[in-house]
N, C-alpha and C positions, 0 to 999 in steps of 0.2 A: 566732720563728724559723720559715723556710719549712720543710716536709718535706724539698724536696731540701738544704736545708742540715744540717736531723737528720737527715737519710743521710748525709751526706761527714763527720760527729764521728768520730773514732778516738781511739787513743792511740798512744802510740811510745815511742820513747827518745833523749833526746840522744845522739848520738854522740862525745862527750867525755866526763860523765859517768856516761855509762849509766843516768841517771835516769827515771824515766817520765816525760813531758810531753803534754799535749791537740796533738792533731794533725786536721788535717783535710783531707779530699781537694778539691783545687780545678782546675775545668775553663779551659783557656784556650786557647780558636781551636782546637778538637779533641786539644790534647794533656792531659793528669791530674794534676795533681803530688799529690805528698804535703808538706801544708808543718806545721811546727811552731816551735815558740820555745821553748828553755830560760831560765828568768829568769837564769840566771849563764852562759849562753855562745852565747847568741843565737839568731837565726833560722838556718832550714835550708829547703830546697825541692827535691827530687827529683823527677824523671819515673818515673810509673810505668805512664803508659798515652796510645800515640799511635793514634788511630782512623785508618777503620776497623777492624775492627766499633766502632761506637761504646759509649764506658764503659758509657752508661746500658741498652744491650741486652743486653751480654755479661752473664747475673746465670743462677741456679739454685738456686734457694732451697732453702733445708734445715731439719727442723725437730731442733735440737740433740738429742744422745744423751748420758749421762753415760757418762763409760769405765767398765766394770763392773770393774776394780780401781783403789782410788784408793791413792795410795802418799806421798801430802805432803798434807796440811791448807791452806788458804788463810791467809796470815800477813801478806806483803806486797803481792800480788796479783801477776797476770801483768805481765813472763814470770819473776816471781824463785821462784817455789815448784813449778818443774816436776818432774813424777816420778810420775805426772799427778795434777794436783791439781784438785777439785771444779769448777771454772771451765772446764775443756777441756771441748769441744762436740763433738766428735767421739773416738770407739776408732781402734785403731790400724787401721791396711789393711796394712803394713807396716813391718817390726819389724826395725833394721838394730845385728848383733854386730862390734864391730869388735875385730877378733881377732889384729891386729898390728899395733904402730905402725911397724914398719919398714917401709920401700919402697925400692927398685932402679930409681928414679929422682927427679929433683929438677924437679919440675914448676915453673915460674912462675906455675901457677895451682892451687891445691890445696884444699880443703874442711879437711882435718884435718890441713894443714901437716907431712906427713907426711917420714919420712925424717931425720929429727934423729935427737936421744937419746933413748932408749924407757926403761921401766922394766924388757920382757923383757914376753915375750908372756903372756897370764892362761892357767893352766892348764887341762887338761879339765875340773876340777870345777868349777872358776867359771864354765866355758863350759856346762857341766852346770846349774848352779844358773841360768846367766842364761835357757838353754832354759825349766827351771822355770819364774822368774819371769813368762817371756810365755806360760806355757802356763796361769798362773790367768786369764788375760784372755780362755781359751779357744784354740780352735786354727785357727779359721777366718780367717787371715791369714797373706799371704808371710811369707818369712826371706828377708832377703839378709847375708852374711856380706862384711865390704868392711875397710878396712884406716885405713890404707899398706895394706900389696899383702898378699893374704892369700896367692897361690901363694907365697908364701916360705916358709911353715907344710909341711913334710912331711908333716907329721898332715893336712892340711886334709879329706883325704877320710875322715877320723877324725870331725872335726867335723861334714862333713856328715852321718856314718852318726848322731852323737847325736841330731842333730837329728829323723832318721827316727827313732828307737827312741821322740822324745818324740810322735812320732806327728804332726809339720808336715807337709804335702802339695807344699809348693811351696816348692825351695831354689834360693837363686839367689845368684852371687860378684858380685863386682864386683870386675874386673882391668883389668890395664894389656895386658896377653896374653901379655907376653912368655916368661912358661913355658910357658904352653900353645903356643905355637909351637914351643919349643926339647925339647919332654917330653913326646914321646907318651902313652907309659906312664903318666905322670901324669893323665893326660886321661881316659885309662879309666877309671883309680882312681875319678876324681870321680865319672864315670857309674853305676858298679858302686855308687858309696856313696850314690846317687840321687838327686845334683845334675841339677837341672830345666832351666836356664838360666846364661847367661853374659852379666851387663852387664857390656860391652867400650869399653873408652875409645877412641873413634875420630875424632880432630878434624877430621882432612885427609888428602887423597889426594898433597900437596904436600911433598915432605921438607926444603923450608927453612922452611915453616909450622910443621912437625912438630917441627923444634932451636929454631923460637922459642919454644914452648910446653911441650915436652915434654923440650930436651933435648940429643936425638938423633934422629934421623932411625930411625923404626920403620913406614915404612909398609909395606915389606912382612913385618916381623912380622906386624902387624896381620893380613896378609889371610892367613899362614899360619896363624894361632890362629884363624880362621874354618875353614879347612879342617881344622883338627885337630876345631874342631869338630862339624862337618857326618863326620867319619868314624866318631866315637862317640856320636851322637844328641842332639846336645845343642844346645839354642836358642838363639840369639844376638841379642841386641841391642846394637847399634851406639849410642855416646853422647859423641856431639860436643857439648863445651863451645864456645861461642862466642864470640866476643871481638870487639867493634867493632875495625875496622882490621887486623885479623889472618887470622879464618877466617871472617867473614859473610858474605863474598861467594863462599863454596864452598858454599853450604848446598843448591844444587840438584843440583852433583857427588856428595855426601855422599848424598841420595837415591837420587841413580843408583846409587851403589858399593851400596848396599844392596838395591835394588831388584835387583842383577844376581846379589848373593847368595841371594836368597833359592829355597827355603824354609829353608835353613840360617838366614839371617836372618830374621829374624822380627818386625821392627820396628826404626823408627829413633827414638831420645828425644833429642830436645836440650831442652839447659841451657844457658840465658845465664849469663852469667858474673857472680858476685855477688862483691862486693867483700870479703871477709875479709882478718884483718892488719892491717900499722899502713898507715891511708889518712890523714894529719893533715890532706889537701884535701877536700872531701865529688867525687866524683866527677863529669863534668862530664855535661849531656844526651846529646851526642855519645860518652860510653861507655856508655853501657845501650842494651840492646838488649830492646824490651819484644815481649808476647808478640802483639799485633798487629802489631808492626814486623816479628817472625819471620815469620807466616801467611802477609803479603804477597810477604816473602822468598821464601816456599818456592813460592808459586803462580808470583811472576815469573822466578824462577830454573830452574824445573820447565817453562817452556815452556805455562803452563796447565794442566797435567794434574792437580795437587793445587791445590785452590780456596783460599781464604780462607773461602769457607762452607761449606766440609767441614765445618770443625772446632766441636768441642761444648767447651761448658765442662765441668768433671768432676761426677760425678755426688759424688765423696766427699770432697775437701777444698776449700776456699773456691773459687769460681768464678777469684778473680784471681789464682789459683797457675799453671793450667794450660791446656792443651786438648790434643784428641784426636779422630784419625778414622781407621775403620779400612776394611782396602779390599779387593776380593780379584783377584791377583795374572793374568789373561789372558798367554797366548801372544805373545813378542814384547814383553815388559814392558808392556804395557798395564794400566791398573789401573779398577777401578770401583766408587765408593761403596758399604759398604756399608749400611745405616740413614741417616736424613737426615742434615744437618748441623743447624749452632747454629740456624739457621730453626724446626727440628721441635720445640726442647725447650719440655717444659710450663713455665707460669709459676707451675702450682700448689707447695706446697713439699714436696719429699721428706722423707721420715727419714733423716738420719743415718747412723743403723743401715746400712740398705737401701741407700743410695748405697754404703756404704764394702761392702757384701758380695754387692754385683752385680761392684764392682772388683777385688776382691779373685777373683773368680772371672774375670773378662773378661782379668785379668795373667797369670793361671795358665796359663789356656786358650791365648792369643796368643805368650806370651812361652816356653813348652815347646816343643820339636821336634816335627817333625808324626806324628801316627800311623805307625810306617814301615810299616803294611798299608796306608795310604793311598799306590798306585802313582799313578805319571802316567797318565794318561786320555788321552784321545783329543784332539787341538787344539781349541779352541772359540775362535769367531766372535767379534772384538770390537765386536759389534754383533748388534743385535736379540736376541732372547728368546734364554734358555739356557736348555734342559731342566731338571727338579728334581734328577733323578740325576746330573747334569753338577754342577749349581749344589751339590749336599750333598758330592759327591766333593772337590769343587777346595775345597770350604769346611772338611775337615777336614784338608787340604796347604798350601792356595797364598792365605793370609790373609796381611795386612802394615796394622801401625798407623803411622802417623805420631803423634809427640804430642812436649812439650814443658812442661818443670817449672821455674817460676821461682820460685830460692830467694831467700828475703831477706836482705840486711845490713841495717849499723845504721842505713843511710842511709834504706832506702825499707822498714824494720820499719811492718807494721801490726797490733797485738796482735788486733783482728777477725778478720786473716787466718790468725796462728799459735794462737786457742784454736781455730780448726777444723782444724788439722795432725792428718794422719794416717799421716804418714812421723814413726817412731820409734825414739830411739837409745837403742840401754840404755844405759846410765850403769855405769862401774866397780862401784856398790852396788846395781844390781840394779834402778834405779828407769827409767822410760821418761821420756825427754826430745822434745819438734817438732824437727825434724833444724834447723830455722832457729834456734832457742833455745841450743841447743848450740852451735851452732856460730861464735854470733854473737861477735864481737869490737869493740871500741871503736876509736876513730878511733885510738889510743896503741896497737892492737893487741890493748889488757889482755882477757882472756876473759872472758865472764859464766859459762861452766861448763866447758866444756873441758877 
């Protein structure tokens, strides 16, 4: 067997019965698939990568970390004994409490298929005890607190103060916004209990886009729970799910909305849209939107000004999850690279460790409100040199990341990719689950942990 073909071996899982199977990544005329065979319910073949950048450059090697709490034994092997178990190669970077299954709206595209029947929210001591659990892991990693919709929690700025008491540095919700648009007061609360940031679902600027997706027509909730947030210092990030056929072809609008946000915003992350639920068809080419297909997007749709070779692979979970480039914000929406792009990255391999607590510190820092000592300055030249005291000024206000996280289903699962996950979801019993493992569902729907 050549090398490049013990490169493209993985593993996966049928999509029917959630079994393990040998998979392997196969190139064809610049696009990637992922293909596998279960002996009892046959072949399968997804796209999971259309060039440029080509597969074989996009890489950033790493050299594995064990997580310093292990909390399940190796029995069956990945992904069935997660909680993290001896075989994860990567610690968390972040650590996601979901703290109510209710929500206050009925999405058509949802992660945690939220908004049904709940058992009733877990109480402060379990949310106490789950603080615990991620604080034996240490404390040098995000919280984000996500749902169904956690503004429904009146306590929520309760929660966030535990979190501070267990001594986490960087808290961050994930909402729909629509409280925070409707409840000032509440807004404070959160700031006062030393919520950091706000990931904001924000798909479209469009509001018949907005009822196919979401419902109802919320666009400008949206841009009010921005303002509520920029009035109590609080940092926003904007996180458009995206959908072939539906909102791909806003993804340059969606910049701009953020771009004119900003420094209230503070970044824009999209997430292609991964198939969870019952899909009993394997989903076709023409609905995935992979994370080269995005880059190209966002340069052609941007008019040029964000590149395709801006962006870097991540420095702390598998190269094929992600990318990111961050920029800083000029007079008149101009924007200008900051550090190189994917061109610059070494081919030597990092630590683990060190990738995931450079991230962990680059989310904190980007993704919080700006210094509010840091005033507006004086206009600056979008062009030729800018002073040091101009460039440190504007670098602790007027910063803005682009970036984007592709989650897996059971279609384009690659266990390579989730023992390096370091998005992690505590588990009702205290244990940490890969936000892709958790969440994954079979072609019938059935959950593997959920």
């Amino acid at each position: 067997m050549t090398a490049a073909a013990e490169a493209g071996r993985t593993e996966s899982l049928c999509p029917v019965c959630l079994e393990r199977v040998p998979a392997r990544r196969e190139e064809d005329g610049g696009r990637v698939y992922l293909v596998k065979t279960c002996p009892d319910h046959g072949p399968c073949r997804t796209l999971i990568w259309e060039g440029p950048p080509a597969f074989g450059s996009w890489k950033r090697p790493k050299i594995p970390t064990t997580p310093p709490v292990i909390h399940r034994p190796v029995e069956r092997g990945c992904p069935f004994d997660c909680g993290l178990c001896p075989d994860h190669r990567q610690r968390s970077c972040t650590i996601i409490l979901e703290v109510t299954g209710r929500c206050n709206l009925g999405c058509a595209f949802c992660y945690a298929d939220s908004g049904g029947k709940t058992d009733g929210d877990p109480g402060l001591e379990t949310i106490r005890s789950w603080y615990r659990s991620a604080a034996e892991a240490g404390l040098d990693f995000n919280i984000q607190l996500s749902g169904g919709e956690p503004t429904l929690r009146n306590d929520l700025p309760g929660i966030v103060g535990l979190g501070r008491e267990q001594g986490f540095s960087f808290i961050q919700i994930n909402t729909n916004g629509i409280r925070l648009a409707q409840d000032d007061g509440f807004v404070g609360e959160l700031k006062s209990a030393g919520l950091d940031s706000v990931f904001l679902q924000f798909d479209t600027l469009d509001p018949e886009t907005c009822r196919r997706m979401r419902g109802r027509d919320l666009v400008d909730v949206k841009r009010a729970a921005i303002e509520a947030c920029g009035r109590h210092g609080l940092g926003v990030v904007l996180v458009p799910t995206l959908v072939p056929g539906i909102n791909t072809d806003q993804v340059g609008e969606l910049v701009e909305a953020a771009l004119e946000c900003s420094p209230v915003v503070r970044a824009i992350h999209f997430q292609p849209v991964s198939y969870f639920g019952r899909f009993p068809n394997p989903p076709a080419d023409t609905n995935r939107l992979t994370l080269p297909g995005l880059m190209r997007a966002i340069e052609a749709q941007s008019g040029g000004r964000f590149k395709t070779g801006d962006f870097k692979p991540p420095g702390c979970e598998n190269a094929l999850c992600s990318f990111h480039a961050n920029y800083l914000v000029l007079d008149g929406g101009e924007v200008r690279l900051l550090g190189g792009g994917a061109s610059c990255c070494s081919a030597e391999p990092l630590p683990a460790e060190e990738g995931a607590a450079r991230t962990v510190a680059r989310v904190a820092r980007q993704w919080s409100a700006p210094d509010p000592k840091a005033l507006p300055m004086a206009p600056a030249a979008t062009d030729g040199p800018m002073s040091l005291d101009d460039f440190l000024a504007r670098a602790r206000r007027n910063t803005f990341s682009v970036s984007a996280m592709a989650f897996q289903d059971v279609w384009n699962l690659d266990l390579e990719r989730l023992k390096d996950c370091c998005i992690h979801i505590m588990t009702p019993e205290g244990r940490l689950a890969p936000f892709c493992a958790y969440n994954l569902t079979g072609a019938d729907g059935r959950r593997l942990y959920r």
